[in-house]
Backbone as CSV, one residue per row, in Angstrom:
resi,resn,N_x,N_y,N_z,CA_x,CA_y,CA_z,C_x,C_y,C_z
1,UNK,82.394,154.349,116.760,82.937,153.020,116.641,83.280,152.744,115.185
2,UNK,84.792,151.881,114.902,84.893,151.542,113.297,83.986,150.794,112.664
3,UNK,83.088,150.043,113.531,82.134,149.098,112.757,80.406,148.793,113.041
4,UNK,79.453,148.192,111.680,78.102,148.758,112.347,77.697,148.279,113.824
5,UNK,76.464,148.614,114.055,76.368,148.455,115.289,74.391,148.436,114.921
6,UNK,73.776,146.838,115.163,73.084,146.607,115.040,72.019,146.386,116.440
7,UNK,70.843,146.551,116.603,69.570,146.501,117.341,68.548,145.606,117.363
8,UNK,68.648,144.672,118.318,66.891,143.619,118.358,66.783,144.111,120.098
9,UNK,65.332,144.440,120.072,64.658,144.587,121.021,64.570,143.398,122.171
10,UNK,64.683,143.973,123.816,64.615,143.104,124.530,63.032,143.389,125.222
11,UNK,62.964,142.916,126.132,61.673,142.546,126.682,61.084,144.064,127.288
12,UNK,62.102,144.738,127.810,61.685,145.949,128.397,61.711,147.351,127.189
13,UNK,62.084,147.415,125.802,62.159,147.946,124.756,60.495,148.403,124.196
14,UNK,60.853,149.641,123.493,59.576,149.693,122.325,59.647,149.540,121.002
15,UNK,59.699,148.622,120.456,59.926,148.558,119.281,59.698,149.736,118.427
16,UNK,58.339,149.973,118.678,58.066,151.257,117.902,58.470,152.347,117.754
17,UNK,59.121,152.656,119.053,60.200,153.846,119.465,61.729,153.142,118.908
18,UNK,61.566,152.375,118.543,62.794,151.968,117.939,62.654,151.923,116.683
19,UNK,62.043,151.743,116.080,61.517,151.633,114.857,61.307,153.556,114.218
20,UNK,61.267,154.622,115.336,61.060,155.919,114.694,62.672,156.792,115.074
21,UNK,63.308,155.690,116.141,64.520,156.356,115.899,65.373,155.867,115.262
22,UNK,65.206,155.109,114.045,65.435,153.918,113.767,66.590,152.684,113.557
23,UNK,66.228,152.819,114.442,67.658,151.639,115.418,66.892,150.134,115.124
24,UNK,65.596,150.374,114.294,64.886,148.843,113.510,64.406,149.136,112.659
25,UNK,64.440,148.675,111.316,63.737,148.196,110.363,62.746,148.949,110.367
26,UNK,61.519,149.392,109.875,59.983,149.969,109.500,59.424,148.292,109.064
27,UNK,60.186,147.570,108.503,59.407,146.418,107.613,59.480,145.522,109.165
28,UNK,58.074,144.748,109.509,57.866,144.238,110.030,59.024,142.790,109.973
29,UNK,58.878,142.267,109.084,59.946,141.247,108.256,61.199,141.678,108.813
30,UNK,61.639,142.533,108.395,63.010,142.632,108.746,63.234,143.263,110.277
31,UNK,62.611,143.747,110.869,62.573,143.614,112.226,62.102,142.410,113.112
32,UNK,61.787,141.651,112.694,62.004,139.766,113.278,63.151,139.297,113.028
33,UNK,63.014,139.509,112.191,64.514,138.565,111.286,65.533,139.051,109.815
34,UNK,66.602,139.749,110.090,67.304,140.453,109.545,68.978,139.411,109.618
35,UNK,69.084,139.142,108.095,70.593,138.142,108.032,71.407,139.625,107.733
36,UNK,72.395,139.634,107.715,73.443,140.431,107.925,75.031,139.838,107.201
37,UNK,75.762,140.310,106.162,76.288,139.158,105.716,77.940,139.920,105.920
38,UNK,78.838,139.569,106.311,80.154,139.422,106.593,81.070,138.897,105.355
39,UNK,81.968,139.386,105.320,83.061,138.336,104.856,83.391,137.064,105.556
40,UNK,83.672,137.052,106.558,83.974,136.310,107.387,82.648,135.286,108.431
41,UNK,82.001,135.794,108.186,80.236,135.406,109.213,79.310,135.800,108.406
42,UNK,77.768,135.073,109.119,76.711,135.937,109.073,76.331,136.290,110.149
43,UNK,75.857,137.162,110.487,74.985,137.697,111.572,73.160,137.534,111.239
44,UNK,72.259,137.133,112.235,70.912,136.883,111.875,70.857,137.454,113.417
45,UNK,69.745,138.767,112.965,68.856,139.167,114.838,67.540,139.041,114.100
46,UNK,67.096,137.934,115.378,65.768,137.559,115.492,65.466,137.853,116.951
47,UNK,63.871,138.676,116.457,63.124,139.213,117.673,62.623,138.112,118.111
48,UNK,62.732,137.663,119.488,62.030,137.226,120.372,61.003,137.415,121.492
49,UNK,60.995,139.168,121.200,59.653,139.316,122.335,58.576,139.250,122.241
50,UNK,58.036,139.064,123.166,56.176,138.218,123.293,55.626,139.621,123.616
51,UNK,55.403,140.683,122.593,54.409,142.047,123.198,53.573,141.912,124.397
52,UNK,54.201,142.647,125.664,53.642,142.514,126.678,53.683,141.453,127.907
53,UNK,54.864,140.823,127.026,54.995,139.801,128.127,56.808,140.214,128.411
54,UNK,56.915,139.431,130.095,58.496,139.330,129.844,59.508,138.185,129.099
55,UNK,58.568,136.963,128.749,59.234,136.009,128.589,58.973,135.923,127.126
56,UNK,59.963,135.131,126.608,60.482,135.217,125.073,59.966,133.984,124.123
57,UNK,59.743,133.767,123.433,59.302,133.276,122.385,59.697,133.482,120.595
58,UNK,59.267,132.705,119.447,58.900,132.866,118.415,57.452,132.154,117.800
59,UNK,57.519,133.117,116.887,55.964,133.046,115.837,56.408,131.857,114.799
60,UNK,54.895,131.712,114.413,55.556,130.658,113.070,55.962,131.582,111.703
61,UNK,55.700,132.759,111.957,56.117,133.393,110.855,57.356,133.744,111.077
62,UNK,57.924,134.243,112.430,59.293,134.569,112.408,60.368,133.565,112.002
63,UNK,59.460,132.184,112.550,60.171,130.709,111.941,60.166,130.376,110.437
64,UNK,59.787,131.016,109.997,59.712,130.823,108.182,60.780,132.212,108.205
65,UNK,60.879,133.160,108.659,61.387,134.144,108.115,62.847,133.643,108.676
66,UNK,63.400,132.857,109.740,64.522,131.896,110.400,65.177,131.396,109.198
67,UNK,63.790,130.322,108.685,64.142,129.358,107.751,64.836,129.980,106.528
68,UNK,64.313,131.041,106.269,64.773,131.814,104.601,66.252,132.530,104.850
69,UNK,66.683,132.782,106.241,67.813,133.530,106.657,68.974,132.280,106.443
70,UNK,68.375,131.351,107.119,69.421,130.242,107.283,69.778,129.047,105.633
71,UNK,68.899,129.540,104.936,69.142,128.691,103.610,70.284,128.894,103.005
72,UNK,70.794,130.263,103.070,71.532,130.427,102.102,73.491,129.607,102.871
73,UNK,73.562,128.529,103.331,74.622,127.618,104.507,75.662,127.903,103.650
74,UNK,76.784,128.722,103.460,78.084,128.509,103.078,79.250,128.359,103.627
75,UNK,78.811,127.271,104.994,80.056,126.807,105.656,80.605,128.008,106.677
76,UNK,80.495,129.783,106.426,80.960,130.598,107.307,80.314,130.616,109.021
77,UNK,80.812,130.736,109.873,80.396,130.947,111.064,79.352,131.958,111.059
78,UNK,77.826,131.178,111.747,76.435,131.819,111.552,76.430,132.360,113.079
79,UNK,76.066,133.207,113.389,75.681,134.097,114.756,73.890,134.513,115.099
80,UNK,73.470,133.386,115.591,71.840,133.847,115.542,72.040,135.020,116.930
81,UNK,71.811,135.645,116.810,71.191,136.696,118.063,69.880,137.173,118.798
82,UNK,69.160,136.697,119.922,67.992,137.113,120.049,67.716,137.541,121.412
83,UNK,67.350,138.178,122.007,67.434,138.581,123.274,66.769,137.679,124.892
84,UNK,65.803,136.626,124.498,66.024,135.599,125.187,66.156,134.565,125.046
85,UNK,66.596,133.825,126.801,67.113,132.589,126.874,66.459,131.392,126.424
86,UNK,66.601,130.486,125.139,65.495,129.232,125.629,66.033,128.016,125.857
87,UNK,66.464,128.555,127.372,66.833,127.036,128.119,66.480,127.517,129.263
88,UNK,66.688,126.833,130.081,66.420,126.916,131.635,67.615,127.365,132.536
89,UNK,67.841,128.152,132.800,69.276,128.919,133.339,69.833,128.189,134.851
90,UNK,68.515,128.047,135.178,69.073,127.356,136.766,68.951,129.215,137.720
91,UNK,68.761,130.495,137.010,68.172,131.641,137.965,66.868,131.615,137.949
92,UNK,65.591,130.478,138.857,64.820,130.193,139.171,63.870,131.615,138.605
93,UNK,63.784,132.503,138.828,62.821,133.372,139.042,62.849,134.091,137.654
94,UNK,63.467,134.208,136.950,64.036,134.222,135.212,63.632,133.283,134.236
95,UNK,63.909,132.243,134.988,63.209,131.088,134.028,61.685,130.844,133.739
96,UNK,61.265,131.375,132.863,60.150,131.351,131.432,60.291,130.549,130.392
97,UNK,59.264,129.993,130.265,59.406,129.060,129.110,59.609,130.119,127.796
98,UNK,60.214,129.696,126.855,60.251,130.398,125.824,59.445,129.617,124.837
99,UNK,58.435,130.383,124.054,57.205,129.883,123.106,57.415,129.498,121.913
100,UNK,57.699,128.087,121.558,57.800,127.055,120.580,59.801,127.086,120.830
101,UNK,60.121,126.590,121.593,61.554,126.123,121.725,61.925,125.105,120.515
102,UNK,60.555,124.028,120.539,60.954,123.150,119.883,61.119,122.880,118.326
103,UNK,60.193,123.856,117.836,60.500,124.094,116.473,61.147,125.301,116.481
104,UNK,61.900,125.835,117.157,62.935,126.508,116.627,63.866,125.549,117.041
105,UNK,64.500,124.983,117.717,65.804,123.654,117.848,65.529,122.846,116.861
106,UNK,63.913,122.334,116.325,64.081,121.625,115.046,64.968,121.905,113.846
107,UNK,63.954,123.714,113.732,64.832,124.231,112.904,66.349,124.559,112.288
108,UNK,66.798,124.569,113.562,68.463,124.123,113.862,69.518,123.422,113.605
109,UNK,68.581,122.415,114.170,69.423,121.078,114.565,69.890,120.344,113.563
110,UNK,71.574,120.006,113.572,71.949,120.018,112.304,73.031,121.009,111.726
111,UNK,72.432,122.074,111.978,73.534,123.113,111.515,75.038,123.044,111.940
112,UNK,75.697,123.369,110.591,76.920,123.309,111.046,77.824,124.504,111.790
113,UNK,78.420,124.987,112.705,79.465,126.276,112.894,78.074,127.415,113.216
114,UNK,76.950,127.354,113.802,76.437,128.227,114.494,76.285,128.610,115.933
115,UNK,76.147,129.304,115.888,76.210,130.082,117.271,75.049,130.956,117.852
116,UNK,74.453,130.804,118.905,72.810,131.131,119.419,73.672,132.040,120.803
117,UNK,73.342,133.421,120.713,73.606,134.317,121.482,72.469,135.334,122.330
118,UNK,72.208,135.006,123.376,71.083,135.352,124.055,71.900,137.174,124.946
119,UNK,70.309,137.432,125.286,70.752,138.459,126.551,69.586,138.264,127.652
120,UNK,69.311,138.476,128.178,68.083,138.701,129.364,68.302,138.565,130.141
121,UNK,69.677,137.235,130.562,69.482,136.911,132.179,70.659,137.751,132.894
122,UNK,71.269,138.744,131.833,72.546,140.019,132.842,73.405,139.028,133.631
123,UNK,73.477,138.090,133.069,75.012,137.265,133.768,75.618,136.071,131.825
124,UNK,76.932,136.022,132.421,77.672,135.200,131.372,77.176,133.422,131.498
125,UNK,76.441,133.071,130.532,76.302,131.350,130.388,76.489,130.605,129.644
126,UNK,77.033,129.451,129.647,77.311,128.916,127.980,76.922,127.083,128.492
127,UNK,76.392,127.015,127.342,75.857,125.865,127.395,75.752,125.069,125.804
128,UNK,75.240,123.804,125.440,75.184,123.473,124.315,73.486,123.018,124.423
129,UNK,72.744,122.837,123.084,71.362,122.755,122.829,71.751,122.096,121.601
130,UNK,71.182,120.547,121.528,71.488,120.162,119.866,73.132,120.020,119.413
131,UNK,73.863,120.265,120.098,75.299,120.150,119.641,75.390,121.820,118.987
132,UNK,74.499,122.472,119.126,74.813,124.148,118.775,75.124,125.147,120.160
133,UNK,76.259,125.634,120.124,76.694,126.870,121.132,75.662,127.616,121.673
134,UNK,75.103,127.680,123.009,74.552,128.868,122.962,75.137,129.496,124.278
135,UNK,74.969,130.528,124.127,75.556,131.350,125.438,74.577,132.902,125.641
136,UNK,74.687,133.407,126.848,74.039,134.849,127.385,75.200,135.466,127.628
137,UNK,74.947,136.693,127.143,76.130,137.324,127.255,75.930,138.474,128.862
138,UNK,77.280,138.893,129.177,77.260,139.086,130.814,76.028,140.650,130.401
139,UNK,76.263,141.537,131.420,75.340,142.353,131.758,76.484,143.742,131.228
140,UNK,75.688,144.745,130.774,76.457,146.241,130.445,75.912,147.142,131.707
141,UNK,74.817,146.713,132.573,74.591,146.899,133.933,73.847,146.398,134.514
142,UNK,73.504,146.104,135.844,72.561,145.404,136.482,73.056,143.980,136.410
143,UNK,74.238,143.470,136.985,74.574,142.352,136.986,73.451,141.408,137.775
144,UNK,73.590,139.800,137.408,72.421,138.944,138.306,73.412,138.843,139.535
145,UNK,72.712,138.661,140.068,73.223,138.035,141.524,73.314,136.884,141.504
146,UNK,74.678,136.050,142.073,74.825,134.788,141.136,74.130,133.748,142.723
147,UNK,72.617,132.897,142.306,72.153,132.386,143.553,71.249,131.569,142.285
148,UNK,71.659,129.959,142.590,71.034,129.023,141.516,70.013,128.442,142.757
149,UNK,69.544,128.863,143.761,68.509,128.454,144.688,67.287,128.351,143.579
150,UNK,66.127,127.637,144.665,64.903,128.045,144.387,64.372,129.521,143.860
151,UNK,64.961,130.125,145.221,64.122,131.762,145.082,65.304,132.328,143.989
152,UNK,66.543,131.897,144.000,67.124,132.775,142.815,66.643,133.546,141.882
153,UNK,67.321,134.637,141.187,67.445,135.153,139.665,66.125,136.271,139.907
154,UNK,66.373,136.962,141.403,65.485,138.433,141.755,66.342,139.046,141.916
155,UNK,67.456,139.074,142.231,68.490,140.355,142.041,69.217,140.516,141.607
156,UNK,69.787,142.082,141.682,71.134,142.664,140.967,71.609,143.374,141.733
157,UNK,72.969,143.178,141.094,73.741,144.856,141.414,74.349,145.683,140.474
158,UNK,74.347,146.630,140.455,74.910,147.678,139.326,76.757,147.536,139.429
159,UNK,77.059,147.827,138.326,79.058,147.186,138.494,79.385,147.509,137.245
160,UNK,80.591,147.684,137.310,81.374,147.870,135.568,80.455,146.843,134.863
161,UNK,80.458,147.514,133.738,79.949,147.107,131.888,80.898,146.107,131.618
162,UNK,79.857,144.925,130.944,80.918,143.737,130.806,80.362,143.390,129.236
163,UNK,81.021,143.013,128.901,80.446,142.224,127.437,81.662,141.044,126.514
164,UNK,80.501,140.681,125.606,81.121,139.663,124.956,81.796,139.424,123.571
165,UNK,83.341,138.883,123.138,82.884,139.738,121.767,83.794,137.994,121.427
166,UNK,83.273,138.098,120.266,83.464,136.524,118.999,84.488,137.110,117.990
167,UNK,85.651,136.484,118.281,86.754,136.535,117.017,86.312,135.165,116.308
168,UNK,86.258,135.919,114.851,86.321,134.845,113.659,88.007,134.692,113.282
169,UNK,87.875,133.098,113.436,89.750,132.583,112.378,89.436,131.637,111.576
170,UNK,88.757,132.037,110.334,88.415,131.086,109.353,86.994,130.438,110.040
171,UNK,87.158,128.942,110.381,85.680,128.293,110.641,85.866,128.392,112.237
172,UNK,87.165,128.770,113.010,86.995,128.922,114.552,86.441,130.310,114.981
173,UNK,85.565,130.113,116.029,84.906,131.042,116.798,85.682,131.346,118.108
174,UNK,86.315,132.224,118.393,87.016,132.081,119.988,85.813,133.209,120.997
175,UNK,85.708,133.340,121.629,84.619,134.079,122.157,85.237,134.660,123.835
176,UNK,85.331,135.824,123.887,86.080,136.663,124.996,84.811,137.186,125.973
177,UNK,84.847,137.444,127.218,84.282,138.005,128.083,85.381,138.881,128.608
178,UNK,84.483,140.339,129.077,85.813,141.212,129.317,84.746,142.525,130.567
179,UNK,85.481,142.554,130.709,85.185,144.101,131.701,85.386,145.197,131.288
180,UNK,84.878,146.453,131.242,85.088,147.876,130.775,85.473,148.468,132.422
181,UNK,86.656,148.279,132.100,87.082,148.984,134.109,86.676,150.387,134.000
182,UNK,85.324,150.546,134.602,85.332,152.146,134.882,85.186,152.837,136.175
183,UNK,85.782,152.055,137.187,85.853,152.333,138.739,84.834,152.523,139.290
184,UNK,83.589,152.247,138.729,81.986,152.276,139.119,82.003,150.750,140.699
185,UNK,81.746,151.403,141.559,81.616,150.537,142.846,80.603,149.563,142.577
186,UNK,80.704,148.439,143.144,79.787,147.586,142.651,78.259,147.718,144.040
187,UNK,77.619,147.874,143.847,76.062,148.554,144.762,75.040,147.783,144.881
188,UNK,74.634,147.078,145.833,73.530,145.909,145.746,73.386,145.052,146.755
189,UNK,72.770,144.474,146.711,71.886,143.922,145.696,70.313,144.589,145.959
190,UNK,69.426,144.517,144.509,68.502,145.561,144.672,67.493,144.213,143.697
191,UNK,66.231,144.577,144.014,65.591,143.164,143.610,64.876,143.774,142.297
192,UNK,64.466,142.720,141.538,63.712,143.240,140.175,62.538,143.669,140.462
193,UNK,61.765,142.643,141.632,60.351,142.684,142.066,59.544,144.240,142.501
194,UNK,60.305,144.991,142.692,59.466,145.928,142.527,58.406,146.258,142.367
């Protein structure tokens, strides 16, 4: 690929095995929270996983290490990235509280031209929190099964690789969802519960 290609751990990941092939940081610090600086953007991946759990959260230290990423505000389009959701999706069986929501939206709230980019729930969502963007980006496999019921957000099906990508134009963000057509049949639905 012409350009880097950066790593934060999701819920089913080893950090540590990520950390020796190193697709993360060795420094604890910078594997929470790593700013990333652009001409055009910043990029910030902050870890959100709860070791051992599936559902997502932050520390108060990762929130100081937030705070020191986000000081340096020069008006460019900010891209927080973290691998879960903290809102409530409406896929019932997905939805986990995420640990201290509220001082991280404190932390936030306010900001100008940022953007909060999740993954976990393998489907496309966009919503606003605070007057800040946030969205999940679709699935590269294991799509959700789209069912906002009660019992929702237990299955998938496997299907073309989809993803999301953010053109910068000065202070506008345009943000694309796209398909990788690779004639892969779509197969399912198959439940997480296992």
């Amino acid at each position: 690929m012409p350009w880097p290609v950066y790593y934060i751990p999701g819920n089913h990941d080893n950090p540590a095995a990520m950390q020796k092939m190193q697709l993360l940081p060795e420094d604890w610090r910078q594997a929470a929270c790593r700013r990333i600086e652009f001409p055009e953007a910043v990029i910030i991946l902050l870890d959100s996983v709860r070791r051992g759990q599936s559902r997502g959260g932050v520390s108060d230290e990762t929130l100081e290490l937030l705070k020191s990423a986000l000081s340096e505000d020069d008006g460019r389009p900010t891209f927080l990235f973290m691998h879960h959701v903290p809102f409530r999706t409406g896929y019932t069986a997905m939805d986990e509280p995420f640990e201290q929501v509220e001082k991280l939206m404190k932390l936030l709230s306010g900001r100008q031209n940022l953007y909060m980019c999740c993954g976990h729930i393998h489907a496309p969502i966009v919503t606003k929190m605070q007057q800040i963007s946030v969205n999940t980006c679709p699935p590269i496999c294991m799509a959700m099964e789209f069912d906002l019921t009660p019992q929702g957000g237990d299955m998938f099906y496997t299907s073309e690789p989809q993803f999301m990508l953010h053109v910068v134009e000065g202070a506008q963000v345009i943000t694309h969802f796209a398909t990788v057509p690779t004639g892969e049949i779509r197969k399912g639905p198959y439940t997480f519960s296992i």
